[in-house]
C-alpha positions in Angstrom: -29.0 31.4 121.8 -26.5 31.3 119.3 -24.6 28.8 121.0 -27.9 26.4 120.9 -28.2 26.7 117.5 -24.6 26.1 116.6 -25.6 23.2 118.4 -28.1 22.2 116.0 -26.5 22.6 113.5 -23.8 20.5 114.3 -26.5 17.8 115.7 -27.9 18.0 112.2 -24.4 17.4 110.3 -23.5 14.3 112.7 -27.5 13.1 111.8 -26.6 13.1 108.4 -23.1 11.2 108.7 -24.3 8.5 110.9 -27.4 8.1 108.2 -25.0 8.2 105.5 -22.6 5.9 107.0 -25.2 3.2 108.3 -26.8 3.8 103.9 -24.4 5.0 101.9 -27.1 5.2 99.2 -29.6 6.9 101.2 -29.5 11.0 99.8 -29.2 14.2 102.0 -31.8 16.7 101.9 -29.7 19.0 99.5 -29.2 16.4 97.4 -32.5 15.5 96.8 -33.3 19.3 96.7 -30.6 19.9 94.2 -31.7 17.0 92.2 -35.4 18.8 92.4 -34.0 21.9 91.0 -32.0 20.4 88.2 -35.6 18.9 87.1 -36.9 21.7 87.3 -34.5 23.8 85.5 -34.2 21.3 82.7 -38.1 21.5 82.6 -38.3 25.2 81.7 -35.4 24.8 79.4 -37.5 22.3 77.2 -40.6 24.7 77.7 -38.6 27.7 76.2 -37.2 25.2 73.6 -40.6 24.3 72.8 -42.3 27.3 72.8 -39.2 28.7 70.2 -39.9 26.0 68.1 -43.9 26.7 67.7 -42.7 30.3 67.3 -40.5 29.5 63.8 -43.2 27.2 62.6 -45.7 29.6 63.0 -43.4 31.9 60.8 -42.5 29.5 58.6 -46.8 28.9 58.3 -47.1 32.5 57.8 -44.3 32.5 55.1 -45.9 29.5 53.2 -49.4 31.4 53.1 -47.6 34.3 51.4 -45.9 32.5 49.2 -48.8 30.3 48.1 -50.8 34.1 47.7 -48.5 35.7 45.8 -48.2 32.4 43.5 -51.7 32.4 43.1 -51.9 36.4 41.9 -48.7 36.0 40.0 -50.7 32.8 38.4 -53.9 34.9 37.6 -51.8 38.2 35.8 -50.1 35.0 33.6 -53.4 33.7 32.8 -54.7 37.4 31.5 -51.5 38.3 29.8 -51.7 34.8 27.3 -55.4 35.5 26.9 -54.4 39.4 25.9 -51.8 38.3 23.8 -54.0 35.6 22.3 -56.5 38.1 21.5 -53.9 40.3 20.3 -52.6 37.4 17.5 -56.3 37.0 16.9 -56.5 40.4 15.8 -53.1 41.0 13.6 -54.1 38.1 12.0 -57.7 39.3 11.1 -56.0 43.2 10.3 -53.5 41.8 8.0 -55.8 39.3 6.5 -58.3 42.3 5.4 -55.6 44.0 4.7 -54.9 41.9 2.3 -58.0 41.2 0.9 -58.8 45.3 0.4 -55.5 45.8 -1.6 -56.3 42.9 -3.9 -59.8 44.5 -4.5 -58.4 48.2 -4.5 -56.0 46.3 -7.0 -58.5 45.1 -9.1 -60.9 47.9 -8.8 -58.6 49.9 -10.6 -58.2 48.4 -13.6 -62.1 48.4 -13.9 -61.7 51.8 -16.0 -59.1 49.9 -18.1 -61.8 47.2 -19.4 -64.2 49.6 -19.8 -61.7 51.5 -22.5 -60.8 48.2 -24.2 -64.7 47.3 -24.7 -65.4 50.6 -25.7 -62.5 50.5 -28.3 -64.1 47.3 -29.4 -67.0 48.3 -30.0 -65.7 51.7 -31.8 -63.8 49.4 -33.9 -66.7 47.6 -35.7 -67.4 51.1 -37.3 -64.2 52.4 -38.4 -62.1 51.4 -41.4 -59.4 52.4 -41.1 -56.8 50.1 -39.3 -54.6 53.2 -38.1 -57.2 54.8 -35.8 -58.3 51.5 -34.2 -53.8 51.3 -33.6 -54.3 54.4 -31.8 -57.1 53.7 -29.9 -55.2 51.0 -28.2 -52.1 52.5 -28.1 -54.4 55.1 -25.5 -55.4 52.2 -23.3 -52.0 50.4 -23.4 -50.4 53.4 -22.3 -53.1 54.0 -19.6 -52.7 50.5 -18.3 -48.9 50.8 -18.1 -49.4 54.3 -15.9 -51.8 52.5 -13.7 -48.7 49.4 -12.7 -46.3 51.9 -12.4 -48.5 53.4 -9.7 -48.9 50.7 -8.1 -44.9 49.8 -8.4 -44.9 47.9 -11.5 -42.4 48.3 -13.7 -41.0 46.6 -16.9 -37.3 45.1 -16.7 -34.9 46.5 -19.0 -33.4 43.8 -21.6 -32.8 43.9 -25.1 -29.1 45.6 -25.5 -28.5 44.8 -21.9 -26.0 42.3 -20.1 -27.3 39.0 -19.5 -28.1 38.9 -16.1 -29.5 36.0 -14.1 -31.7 37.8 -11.3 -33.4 39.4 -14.1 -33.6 37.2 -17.1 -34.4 33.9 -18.1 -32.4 32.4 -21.3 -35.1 30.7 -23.8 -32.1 30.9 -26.6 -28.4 31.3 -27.2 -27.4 32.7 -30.9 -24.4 33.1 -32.6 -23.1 37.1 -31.6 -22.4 39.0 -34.9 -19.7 40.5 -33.1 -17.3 40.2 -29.5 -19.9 43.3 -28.1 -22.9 40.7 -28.2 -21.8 38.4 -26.5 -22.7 38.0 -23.2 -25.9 40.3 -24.2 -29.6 40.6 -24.3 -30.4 40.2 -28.2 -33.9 39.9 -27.9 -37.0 40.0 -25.5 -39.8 37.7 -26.4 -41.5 38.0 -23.6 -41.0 41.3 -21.0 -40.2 40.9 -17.4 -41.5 42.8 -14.8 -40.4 43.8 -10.8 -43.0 44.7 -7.9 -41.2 47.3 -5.5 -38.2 46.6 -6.9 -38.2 42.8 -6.4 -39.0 40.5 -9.6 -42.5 39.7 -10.3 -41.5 38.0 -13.6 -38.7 37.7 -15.2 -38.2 38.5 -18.2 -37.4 35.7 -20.9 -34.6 36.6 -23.6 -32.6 35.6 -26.2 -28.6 35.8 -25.5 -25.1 36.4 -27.6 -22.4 33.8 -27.5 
């Protein structure tokens, strides 16, 4: 048994020689099927291939869906934080503006009282002859009116006698000093100065020594 097929076999291999030799282009059997399972091979190869590729775009799909999400959401928290901080301006605004407003009325409310003194004192004065006690009378007011700035931080710049100094005075005039310790000085003050908190609300206009 062995024998006959040892036989074949070798039947076979001279089959293929003398059908090679007679077409030397003509394939054997394991050619062809080698050829076959290259194909084949190569085929699954280019499935895998493909199939990886639709894996990473499909990834890459996923990845542009979150991306466009969290754009979106980051877009919309934006959006409320300018319209918070826009109603936030609104509102300062409006605050400081009434702030504004109420001091200037408190302000003025309070020196109400003030004319209220002076038109009484006016009217006083139509019935009293002597010139002293209507000087007194307005010596009261003036004195209450000068309380009521320096409560609300007004106070009157110190001049006459004093150095000559620019943040704080305004020359109108320049006179001959009587002596070396005038010059340079405040000889008069025509017309007071006054600071608000310490910054100058007017300054005061003098006369200096040269």
């Amino acid at each position: 048994m062995a024998k006959e097929s040892h036989n074949q076999h070798n039947r076979n291999s001279e089959a293929e020689e003398k059908l090679h030799r007679e077409n030397p282009d003509t394939e054997t059997l394991d050619d062809v099927q080698e050829a076959s399972d290259e194909v084949t091979s190569e085929a699954e190869d280019s499935e895998e291939a493909t199939g990886g590729e639709l894996a990473d775009m499909e990834a890459l799909s996923r990845q542009l869906l979150d991306a466009q999400a969290q754009v979106e959401k980051e877009k919309k928290e934006y959006l409320f934080l300018m319209a918070e901080f826009d109603n936030f301006r609104k509102r300062t605004v409006k605050e400081k503006s009434e702030l504004i407003k109420n001091a200037s009325e408190n302000a003025l409310k309070g020196l109400l009282p003030i004319v209220d003194d002076f038109e009484r004192g006016l009217e006083a004065s139509l019935h009293v002859d002597d010139p002293a006690e209507v000087r007194k009378g307005m010596e009261l007011i003036y004195q209450k009116l000068i309380k009521y700035l320096e409560q609300n931080g007004v106070k009157a710049i110190e001049s006459t006698g004093k150095p000559f100094d620019a943040e704080l005075h305004e020359a109108i005039a320049m006179v001959p000093a009587q002596d070396e310790s005038q010059k340079g000085m405040v000889i008069d003050t025509p017309t007071k100065g006054y600071t608000l908190n310490d910054k100058v609300l007017r300054h005061a206009k003098v006369v200096v020594g040269q």
